[in-house]
C-alpha positions as CSV (number, residue, x, y, z in Angstrom):
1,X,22.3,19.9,2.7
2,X,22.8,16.3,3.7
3,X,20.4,15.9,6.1
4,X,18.1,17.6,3.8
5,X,18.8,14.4,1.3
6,X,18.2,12.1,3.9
7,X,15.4,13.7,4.9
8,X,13.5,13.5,1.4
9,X,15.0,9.7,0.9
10,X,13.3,8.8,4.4
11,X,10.0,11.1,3.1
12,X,10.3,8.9,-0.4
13,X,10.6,5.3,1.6
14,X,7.5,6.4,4.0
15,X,5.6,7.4,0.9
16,X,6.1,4.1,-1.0
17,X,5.6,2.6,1.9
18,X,2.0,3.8,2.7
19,X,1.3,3.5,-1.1
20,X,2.3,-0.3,-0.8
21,X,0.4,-1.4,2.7
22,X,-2.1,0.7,0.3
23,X,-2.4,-1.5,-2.1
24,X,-2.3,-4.1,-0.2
25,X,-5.5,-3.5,1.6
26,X,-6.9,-2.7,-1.8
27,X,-6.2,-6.1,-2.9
28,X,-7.1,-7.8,0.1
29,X,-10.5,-6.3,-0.6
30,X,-11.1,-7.0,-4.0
31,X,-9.9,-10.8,-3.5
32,X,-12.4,-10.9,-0.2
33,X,-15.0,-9.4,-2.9
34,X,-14.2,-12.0,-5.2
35,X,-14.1,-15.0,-3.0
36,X,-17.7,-13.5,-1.4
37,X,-19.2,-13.3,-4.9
38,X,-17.5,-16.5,-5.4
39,X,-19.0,-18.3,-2.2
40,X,-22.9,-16.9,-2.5
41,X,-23.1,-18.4,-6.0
């Protein structure tokens, strides 16, 4: 039972971590969108 719950808390913190570097390179791309549209004009 405990290394079940350690286990799913190491399966949360992976999870929230991919959803972070996620949205990370999500943002990264909109602000390089941005500063291209930005740049061209």
């Amino acid at each position: 039972m405990h290394s079940n719950d350690a286990a799913s808390a190491t399966k949360y913190l992976t999870a929230r971590r991919v959803a972070c570097i996620g949205a990370l390179k999500l943002y990264g791309l909109v602000l390089a969108a941005l500063l291209c549209d930005w740049m061209s004009k």
